[in-house]
N, C-alpha and C positions, 0 to 999 in steps of 0.2 A: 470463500472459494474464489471469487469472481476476481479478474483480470482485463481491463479491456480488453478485446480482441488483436486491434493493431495498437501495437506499444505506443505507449504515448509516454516517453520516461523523462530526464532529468535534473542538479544543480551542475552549475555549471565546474568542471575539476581545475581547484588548483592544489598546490602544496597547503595540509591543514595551518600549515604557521604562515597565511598571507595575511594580510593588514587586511582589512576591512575597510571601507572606505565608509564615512559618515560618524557621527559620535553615539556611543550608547546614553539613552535617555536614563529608560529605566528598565529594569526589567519585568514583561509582561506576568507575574504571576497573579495579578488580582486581574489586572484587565490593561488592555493592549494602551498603550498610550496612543493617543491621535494626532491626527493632523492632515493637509490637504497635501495629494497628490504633488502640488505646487512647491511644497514647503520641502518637500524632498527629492526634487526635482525629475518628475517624471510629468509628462504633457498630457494633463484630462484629457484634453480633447480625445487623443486615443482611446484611453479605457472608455470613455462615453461612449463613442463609437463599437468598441466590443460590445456594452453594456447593452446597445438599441440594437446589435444585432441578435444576442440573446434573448433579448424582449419582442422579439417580433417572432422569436421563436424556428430562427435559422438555423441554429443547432440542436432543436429539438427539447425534452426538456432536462435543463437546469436550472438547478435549484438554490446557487449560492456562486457569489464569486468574490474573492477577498484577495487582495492587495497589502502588501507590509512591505517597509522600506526602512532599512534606516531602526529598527526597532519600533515603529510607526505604522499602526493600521492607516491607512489613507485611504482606502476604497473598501466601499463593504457592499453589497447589493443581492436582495434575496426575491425570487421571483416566484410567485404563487403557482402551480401547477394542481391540475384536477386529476389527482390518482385515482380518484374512485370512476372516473369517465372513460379515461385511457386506458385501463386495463381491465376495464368490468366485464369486458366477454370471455373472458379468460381464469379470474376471479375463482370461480365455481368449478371450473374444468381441471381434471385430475391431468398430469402431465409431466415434463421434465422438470419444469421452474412452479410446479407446485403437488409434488409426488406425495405426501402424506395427508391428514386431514385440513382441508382447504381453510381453518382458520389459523394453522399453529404457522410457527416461522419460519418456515422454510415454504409459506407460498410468496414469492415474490411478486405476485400482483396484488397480494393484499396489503391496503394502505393503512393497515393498522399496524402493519408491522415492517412495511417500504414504502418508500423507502427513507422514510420517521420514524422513531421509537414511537408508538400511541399516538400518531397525529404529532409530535412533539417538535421539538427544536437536534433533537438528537438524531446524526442521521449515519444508515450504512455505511459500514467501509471499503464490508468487502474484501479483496485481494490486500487494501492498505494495512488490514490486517497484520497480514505475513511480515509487511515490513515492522508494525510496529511489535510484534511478537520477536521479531530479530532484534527491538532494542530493548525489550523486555532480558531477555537472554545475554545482551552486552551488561547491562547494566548487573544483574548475578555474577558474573564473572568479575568484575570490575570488583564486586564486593567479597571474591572469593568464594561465594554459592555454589557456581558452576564448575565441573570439571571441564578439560582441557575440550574445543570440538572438534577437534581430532580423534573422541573414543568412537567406536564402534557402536553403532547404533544399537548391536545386539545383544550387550554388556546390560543394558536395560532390562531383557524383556527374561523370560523362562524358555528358553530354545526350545525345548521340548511339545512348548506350545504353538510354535511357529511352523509354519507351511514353506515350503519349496526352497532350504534351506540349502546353499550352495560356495563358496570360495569365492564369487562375487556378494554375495549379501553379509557375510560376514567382513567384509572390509568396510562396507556401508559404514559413512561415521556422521556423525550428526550437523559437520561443517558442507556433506553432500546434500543434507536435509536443506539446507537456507543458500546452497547456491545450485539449488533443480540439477543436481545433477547424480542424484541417487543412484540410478543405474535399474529403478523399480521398471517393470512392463508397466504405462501407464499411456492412453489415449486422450489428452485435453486439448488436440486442434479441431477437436468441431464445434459448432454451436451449444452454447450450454444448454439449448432447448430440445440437442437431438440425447434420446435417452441412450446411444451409444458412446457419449462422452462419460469418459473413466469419472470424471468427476462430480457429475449426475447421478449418477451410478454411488457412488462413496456417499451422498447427502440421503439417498436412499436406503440404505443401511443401516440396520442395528446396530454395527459395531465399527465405528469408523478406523480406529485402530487397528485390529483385527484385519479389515479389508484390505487394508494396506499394506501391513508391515507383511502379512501373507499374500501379496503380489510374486508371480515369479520375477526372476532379472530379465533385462533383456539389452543390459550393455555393462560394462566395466566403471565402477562408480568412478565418478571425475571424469569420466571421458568422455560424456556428451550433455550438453544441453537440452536438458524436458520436462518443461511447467508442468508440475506435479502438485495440484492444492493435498493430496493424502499426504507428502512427504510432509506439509507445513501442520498437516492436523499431528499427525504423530509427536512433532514439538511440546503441543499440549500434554504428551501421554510421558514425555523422556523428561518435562522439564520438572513432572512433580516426583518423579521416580528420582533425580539428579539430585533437589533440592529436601524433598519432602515440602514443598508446598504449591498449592495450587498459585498457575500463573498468573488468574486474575489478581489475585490475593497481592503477589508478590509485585507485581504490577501496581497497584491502586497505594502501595505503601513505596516502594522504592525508584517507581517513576512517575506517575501519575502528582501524587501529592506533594512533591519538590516543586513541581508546574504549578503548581494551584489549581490541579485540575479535579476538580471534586463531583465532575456525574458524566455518566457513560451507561451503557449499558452492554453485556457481552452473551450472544448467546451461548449454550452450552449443546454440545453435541446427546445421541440417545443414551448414549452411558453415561454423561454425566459431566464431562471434561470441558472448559473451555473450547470453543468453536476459533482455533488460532490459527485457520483458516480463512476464515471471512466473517468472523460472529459480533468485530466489535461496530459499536456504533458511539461518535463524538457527537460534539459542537463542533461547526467549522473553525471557531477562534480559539478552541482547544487543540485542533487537529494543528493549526497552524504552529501552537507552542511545541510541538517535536520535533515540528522539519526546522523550526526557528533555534532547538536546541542545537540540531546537528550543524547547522550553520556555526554554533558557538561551539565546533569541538568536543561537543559534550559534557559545556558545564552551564553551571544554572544560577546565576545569583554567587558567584565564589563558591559554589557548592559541584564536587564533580559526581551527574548521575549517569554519563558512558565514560570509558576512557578514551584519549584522545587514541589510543592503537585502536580501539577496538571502533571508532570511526573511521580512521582512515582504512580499516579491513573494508567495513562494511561496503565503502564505496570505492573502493579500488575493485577492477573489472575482474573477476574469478574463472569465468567463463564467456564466451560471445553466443549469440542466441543465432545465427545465421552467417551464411560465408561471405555477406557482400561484407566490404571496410563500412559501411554504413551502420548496418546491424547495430542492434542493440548490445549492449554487453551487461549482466547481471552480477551483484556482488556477494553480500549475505543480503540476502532477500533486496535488494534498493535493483530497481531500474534504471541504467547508467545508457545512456544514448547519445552518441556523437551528434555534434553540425559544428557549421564553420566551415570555411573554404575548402581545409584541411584536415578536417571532423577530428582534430585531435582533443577539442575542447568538451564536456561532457553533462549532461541534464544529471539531475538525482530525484529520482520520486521515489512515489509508491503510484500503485494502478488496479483501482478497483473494478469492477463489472459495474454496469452502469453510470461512469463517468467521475469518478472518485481518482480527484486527481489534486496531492499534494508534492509541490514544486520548490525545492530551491533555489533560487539564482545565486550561486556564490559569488560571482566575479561583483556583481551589481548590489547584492546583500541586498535579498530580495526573497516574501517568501509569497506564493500565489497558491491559492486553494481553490477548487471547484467540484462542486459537489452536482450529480446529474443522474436520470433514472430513464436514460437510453436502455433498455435491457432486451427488446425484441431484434432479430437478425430482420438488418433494413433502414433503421431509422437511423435517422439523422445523427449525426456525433461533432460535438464541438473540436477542430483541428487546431489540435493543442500548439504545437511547434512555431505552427505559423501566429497562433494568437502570443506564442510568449517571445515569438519574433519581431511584433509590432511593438509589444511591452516594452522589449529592449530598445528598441530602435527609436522610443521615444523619451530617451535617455541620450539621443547623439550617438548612441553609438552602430555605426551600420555594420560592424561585422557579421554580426548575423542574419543581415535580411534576408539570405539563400534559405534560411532555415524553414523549412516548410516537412512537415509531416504529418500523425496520427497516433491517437492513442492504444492500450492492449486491453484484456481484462481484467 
């Protein structure tokens, strides 16, 4: 489900057929090749400096931060944080961010299950989710799976079973689903801790499907902008109806293991369905291999697992998330946010709740991960823009030092 709050989105936009600057080594699917910060010319000094101000605990906590250049991990640093201290008064406490029995996964104070798979290496995503469930769903198509995502959401389902059906919801198509702009009645600008957020409310639920797709409308699909995590569960529900197969399944065979990405874990909603919302959880050096694919166009080793249209959809702006020229603008599922003098230049992530933040820098061929379990309204949050402002600027290049912002959930 989770989103950060204030956008924190994304790679930088150019035409997909620019040159890359630097040579490819190898490609990462057993393990990232290395090398120093140096060797690909970006200035330690800097990241060190981020590095000591995450470790003194100025951003609150994170739990991972990685650097890639060049095809080249160069900076990796993982910071110990005390989940069982920070969130033990709350733990125990039935509530928004831990509405069913206080051991199972959906308490997000519990550190057997946040924000590590089992104490593990594997960690939430979150909202990142959404995005990679949009490249789950490129990559079907790319193989022919999928139909066109222009059908109609409701072609899926038994209408008869459906709630509040109306000439708006029947136009619903599944390309409204992965760019929030469904047209659903849905409330997710408040705290996820207030239990009046629509999407508190959906994690709380028997039947997450159900809850959603029986939302009435409350606007003309495509016509407005409104972070909807039920539209992104629904994915789950259309893509096995679409396919006949479950999307973890077609996931772990059709994008996952081209990467070499061999463990994850994803939770599953109460009926049953992948959680393609917010259920997956990586390695950050696996997380890195997807935003490092879409840097490459969407191909892998001479092997294509997105197509190159269905990247440049992804991150081309679908809709703009507010009226300032600033605003954010959202594609299929990717967070696309201007800066630059003339904000015409553009970030690409994904944005998870609690600081789940995977970066591309395309101009620089650059990918940045940072993994964080910020999750109570108050605390501190790492100021992503302005951190991938220094990143860049320590490359020579000062175009972006204006760049200063904030991430969403």
């Amino acid at each position: 489900m989770r989103v950060l709050r204030s956008i924190a989105a994304i790679v930088v936009a150019l035409p997909l057929n620019a040159a890359i600057s630097g040579a490819q080594t190898a490609w990462p699917t057993k393990q990232w090749p290395t090398g120093t910060p140096q060797s690909v010319g970006l200035n330690v000094a800097v990241l060190d400096s981020i590095n000591s101000e995450i470790g003194a605990g100025r951003y609150g906590y994170i739990d991972r931060m990685i650097v890639i250049r060049h095809g080249r991990l160069v900076y990796d640093r993982r910071y110990q944080q005390d989940y069982d201290r920070a969130y033990r008064d709350s733990v125990h406490v039935r509530g928004a961010l831990n509405p069913h029995d206080y051991t199972g996964p959906y308490n997000y104070y519990d550190p057997w299950w946040h924000p590590y798979y089992r104490r593990g290496d594997l960690h939430t995503l979150q909202s990142v989710t959404k995005t990679i469930t949009s490249m789950v769903i490129g990559a079907a198509v790319a193989r022919g799976d999928f139909p066109s995502i222009d059908t109609p959401v409701l072609n899926f389902f038994d209408t008869t079973t459906v709630a509040n059906i109306d000439v708006r919801k029947r136009r619903m198509t599944v390309r409204h689903l992965l760019t929030m702009t469904s047209g659903l009645d849905w409330n997710e600008s408040l705290p996820y801790t207030d239990p009046k957020n629509t999407a508190t409310a959906l994690e709380e639920s028997a039947d997450w499907t159900k809850f959603t797709i029986d939302r009435p409308m409350s606007a003309d699909p495509g016509s407005v902008f409104n972070y909807n995590s039920g539209a992104s569960a629904l994915l789950a529900y259309v893509f096995v109806r679409a396919t006949g197969h479950d999307i973890e399944e077609y996931a772990a065979q059709h994008l996952f293991a081209p990467l070499g990405i061999e463990r994850w874990y994803w939770k599953r909603s109460p009926t049953g369905l992948p959680d393609t919302e917010g259920g997956l959880y990586l390695e950050a050096r696996d997380l890195a291999k997807l935003w490092y694919l879409v840097l490459k166009n969407g191909s892998w080793d001479g092997r294509e697992v997105l197509s190159r249209e269905w990247v440049r959809a992804s991150v081309s702006p679908a809709v703009a998330t507010g009226p300032a020229p600033s605003a954010a603008r959202y594609g299929l599922s990717w967070w696309l946010y201007p800066f630059g003098r003339d904000s015409t230049q553009l970030y690409w992530a994904g944005s998870g709740f609690g600081g789940q933040l995977p970066i591309a820098l395309r101009d620089d061929d650059i990918v940045v991960v940072f993994n964080g379990w910020n999750i109570l309204p108050g605390q501190r949050r790492l100021p992503l823009r302005a951190v991938l402002g220094r990143i860049v600027n320590a490359l020579g290049d000062t175009k972006v030092s204006q760049a200063a912002g904030k991430p969403r959930r």
